[in-house]
Backbone bond lengths (Angstrom), bond angles and torsions (degrees), N, CA, C in turn:
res aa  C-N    CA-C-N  psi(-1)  N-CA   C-N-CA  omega(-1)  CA-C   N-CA-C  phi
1 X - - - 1.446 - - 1.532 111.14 -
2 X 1.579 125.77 -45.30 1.164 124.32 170.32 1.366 112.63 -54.30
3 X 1.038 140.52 -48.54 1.345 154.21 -177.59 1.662 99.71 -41.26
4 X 1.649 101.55 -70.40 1.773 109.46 172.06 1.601 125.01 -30.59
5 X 1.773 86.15 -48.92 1.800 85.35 -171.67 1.659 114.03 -79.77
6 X 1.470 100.38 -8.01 1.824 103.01 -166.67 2.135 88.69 -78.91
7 X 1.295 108.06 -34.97 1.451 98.96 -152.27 1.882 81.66 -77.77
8 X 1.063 122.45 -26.09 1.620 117.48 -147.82 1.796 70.60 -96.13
9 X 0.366 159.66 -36.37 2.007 145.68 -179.54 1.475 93.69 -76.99
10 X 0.809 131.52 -61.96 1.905 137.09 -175.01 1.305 95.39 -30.94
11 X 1.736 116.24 -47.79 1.897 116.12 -166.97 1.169 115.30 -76.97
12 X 1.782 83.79 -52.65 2.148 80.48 165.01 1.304 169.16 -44.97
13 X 1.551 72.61 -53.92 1.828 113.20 166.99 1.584 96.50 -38.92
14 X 1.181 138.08 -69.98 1.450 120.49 -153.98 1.531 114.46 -65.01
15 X 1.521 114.37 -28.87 1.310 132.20 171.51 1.567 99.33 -43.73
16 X 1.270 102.70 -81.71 1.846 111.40 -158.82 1.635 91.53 -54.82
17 X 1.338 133.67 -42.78 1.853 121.43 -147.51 1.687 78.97 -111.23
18 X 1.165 127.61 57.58 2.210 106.88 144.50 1.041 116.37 -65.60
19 X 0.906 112.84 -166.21 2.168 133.49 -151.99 1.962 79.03 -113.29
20 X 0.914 85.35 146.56 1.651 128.68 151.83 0.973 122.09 -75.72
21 X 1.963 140.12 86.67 1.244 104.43 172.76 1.696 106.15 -156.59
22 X 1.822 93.68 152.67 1.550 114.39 -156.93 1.123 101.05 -62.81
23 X 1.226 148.65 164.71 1.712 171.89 -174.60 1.088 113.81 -158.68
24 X 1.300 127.21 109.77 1.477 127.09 156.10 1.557 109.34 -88.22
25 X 1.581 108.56 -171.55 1.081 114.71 -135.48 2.279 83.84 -112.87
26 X 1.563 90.46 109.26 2.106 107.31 178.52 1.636 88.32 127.33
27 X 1.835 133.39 0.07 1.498 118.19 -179.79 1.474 96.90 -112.91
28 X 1.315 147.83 -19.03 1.434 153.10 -172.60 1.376 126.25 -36.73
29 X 1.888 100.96 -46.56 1.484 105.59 177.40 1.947 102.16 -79.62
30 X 1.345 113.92 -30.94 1.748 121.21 -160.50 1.846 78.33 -60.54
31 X 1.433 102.95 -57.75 1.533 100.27 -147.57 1.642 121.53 -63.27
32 X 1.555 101.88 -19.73 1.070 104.90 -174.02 1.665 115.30 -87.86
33 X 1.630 95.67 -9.95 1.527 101.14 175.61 1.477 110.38 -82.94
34 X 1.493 102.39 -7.88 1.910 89.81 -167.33 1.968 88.11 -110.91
35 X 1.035 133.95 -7.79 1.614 139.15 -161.39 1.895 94.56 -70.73
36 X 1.276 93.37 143.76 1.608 106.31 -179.88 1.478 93.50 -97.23
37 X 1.258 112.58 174.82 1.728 137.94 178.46 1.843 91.69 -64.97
38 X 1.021 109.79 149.46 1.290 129.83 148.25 2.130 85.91 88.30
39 X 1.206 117.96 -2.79 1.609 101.69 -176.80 1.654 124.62 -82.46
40 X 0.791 134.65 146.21 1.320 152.46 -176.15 1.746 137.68 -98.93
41 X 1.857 98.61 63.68 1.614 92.57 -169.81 1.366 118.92 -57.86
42 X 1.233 120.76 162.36 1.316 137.09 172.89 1.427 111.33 -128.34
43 X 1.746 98.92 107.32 1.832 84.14 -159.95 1.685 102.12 -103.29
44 X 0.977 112.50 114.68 1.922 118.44 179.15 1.638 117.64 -33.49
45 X 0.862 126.04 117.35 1.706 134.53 169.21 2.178 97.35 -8.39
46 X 1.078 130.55 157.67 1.231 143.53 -163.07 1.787 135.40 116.88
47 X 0.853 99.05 -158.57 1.857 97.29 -172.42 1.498 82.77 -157.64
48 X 1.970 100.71 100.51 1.103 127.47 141.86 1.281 134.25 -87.82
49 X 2.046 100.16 120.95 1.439 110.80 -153.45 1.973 91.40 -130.59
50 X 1.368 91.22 66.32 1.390 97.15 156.77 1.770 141.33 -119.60
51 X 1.261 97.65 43.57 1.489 103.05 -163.83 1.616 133.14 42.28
52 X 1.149 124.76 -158.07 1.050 112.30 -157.74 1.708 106.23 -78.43
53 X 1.686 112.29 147.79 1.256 117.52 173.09 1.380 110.92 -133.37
54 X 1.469 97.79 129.53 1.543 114.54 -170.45 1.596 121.89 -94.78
55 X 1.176 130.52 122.24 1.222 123.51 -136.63 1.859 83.56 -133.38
56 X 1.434 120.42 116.78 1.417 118.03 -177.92 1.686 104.00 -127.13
57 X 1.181 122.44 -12.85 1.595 112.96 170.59 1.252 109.37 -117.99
58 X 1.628 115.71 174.58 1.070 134.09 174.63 1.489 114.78 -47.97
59 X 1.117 119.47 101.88 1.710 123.42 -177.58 1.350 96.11 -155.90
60 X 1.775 91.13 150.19 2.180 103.17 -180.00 1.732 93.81 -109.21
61 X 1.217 122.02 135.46 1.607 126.52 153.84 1.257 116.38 -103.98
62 X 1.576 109.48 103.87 1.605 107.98 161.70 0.816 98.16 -110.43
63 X 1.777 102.54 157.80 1.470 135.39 149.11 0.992 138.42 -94.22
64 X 1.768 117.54 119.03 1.369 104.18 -149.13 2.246 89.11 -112.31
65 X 1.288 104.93 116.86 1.284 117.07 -164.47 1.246 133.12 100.98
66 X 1.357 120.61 -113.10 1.378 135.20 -173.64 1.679 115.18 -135.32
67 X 1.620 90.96 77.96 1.629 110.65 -149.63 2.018 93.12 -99.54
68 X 0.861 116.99 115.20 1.443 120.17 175.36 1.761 125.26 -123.37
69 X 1.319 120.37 99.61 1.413 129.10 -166.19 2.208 103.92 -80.22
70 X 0.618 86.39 90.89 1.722 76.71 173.43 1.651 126.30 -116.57
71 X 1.527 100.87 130.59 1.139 105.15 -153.93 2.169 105.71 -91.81
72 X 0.979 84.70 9.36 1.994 103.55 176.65 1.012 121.57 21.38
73 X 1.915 93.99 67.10 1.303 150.77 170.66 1.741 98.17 48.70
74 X 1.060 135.32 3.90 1.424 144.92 145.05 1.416 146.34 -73.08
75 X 1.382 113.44 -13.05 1.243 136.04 177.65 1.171 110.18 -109.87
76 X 1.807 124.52 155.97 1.296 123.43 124.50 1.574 104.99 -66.49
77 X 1.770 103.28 155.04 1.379 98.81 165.84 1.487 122.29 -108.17
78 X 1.457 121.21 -24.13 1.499 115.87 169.01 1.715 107.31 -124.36
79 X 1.449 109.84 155.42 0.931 105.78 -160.13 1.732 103.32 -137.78
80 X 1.410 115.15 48.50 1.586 102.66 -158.78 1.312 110.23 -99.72
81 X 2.116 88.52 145.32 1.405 87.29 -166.53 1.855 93.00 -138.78
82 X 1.532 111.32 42.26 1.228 122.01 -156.74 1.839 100.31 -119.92
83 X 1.337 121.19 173.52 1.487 109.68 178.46 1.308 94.49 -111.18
84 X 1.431 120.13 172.24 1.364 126.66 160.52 1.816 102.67 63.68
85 X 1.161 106.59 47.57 1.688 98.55 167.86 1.345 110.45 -127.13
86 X 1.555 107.98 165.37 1.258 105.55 -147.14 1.817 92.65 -148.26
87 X 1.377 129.66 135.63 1.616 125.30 -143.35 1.953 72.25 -160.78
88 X 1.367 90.74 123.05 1.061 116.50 173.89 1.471 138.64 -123.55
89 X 1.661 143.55 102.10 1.722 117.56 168.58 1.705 96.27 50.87
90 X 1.832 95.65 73.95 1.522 110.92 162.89 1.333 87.40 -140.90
91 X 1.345 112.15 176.58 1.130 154.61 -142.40 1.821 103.29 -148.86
92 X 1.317 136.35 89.92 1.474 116.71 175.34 1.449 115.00 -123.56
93 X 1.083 126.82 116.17 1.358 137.94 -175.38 1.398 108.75 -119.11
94 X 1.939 103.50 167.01 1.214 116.13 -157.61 1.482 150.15 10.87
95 X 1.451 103.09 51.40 1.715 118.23 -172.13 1.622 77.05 -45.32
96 X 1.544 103.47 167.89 1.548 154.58 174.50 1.117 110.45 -57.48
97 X 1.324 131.87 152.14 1.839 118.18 151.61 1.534 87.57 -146.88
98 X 1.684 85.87 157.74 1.504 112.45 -166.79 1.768 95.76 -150.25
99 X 1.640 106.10 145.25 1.542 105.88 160.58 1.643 103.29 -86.24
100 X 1.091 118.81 1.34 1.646 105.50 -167.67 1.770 105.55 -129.04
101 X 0.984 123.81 13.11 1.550 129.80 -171.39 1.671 98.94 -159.14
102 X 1.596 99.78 142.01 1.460 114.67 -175.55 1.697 98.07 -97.93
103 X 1.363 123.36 87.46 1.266 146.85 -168.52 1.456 89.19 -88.66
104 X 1.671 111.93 136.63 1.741 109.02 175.36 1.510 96.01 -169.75
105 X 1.364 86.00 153.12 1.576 98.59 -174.04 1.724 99.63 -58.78
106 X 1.193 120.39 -69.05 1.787 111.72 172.99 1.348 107.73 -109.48
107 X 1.383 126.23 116.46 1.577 132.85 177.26 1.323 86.61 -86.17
108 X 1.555 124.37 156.14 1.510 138.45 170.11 1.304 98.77 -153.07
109 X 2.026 112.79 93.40 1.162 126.97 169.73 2.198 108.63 -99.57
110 X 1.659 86.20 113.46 1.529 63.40 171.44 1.321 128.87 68.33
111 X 1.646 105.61 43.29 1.587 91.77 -156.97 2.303 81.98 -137.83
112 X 1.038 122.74 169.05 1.477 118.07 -179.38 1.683 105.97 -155.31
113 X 1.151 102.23 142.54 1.602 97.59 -168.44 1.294 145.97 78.41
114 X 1.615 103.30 30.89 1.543 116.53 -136.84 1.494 83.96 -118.13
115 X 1.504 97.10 127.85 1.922 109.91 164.32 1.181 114.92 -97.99
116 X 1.244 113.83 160.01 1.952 105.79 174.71 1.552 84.95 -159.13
117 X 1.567 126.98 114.50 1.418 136.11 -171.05 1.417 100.59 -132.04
118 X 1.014 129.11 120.55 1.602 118.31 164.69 1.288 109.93 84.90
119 X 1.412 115.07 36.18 1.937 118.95 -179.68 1.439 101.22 -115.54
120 X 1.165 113.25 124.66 1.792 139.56 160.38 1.461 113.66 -64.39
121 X 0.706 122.91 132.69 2.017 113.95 151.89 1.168 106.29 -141.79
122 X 1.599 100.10 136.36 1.275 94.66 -167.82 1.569 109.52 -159.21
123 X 1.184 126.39 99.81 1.565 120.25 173.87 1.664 103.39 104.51
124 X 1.354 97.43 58.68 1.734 130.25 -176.70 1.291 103.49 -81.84
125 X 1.526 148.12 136.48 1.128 140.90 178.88 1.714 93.23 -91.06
126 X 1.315 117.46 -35.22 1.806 93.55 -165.02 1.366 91.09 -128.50
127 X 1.524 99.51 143.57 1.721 128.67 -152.96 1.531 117.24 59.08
128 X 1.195 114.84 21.35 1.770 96.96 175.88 1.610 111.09 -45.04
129 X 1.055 106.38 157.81 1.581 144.08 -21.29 1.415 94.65 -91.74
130 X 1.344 132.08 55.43 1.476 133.02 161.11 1.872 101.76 -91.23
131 X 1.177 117.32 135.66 1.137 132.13 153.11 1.683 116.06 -31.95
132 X 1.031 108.06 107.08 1.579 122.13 -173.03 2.045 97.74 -80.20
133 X 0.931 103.17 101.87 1.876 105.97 -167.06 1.814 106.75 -156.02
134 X 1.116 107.28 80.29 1.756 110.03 -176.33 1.280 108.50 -101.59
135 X 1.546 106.84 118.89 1.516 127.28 -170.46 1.795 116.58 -107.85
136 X 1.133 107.99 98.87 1.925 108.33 -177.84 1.450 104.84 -115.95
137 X 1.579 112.90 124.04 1.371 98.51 161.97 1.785 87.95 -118.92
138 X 1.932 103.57 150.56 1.662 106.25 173.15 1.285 93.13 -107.92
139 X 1.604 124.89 137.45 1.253 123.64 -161.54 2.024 93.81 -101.23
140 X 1.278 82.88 164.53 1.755 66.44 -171.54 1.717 109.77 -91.17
């Protein structure tokens, strides 16, 4: 039984203890491509205008201030399709619109365990003023 709990803490452990780390506003999509499970950006006050960012592991995004993601009316801006994530005190403006793609301020394909606390939307090109929020799960 000790044996069980050492390997099942060994997996975890990196989950619960990630890194901490700052993001300003042109590093969001880099950082989130290089961020391990269990890490914790901290994205600096600005207007991040990097299109869409796809978020597939366990990671938290706060905003610490006056944090604004805009997708300039061309983008989706989040795209999570990861478990255990956690989206915090953002700001998301002008998702994308398309007749041929379900463009949304946060798409959540396939994703479980997902927080969203402190998110704005605001200035959606398709369905204003409905909440731009597209939810798919494919069951297996």
């Amino acid at each position: 039984m000790k044996l069980f709990l050492s390997i099942l803490l060994f997996v975890i452990a990196p989950a619960a203890f990630g890194k901490k780390i700052p993001v300003k506003p042109g590093q969001l999509k880099a950082t989130v491509a290089i961020a391990k499970d269990g890490d914790t950006l901290l994205l600096q006050p600005g207007l991040y205008k990097e299109g869409a960012i796809t978020i597939t592991r366990a990671l938290t995004l706060i905003g610490e201030g006056n944090c604004v993601l805009d997708g300039e009316n061309k983008h989706e801006i989040l795209l999570i399709s990861g478990y255990h994530v956690s989206i915090r005190n953002l700001q998301l403006q002008h998702a994308g619109y398309s007749a041929l793609n379900d463009f949304a301020a946060i798409k959540i394909v396939d994703a479980s365990s997902l927080l969203l606390d402190g998110i704005s939307i605001r200035d959606s090109l398709f369905c204003d003023p409905c909440i731009k929020l597209f939810i798919c799960h494919h069951p297996e």
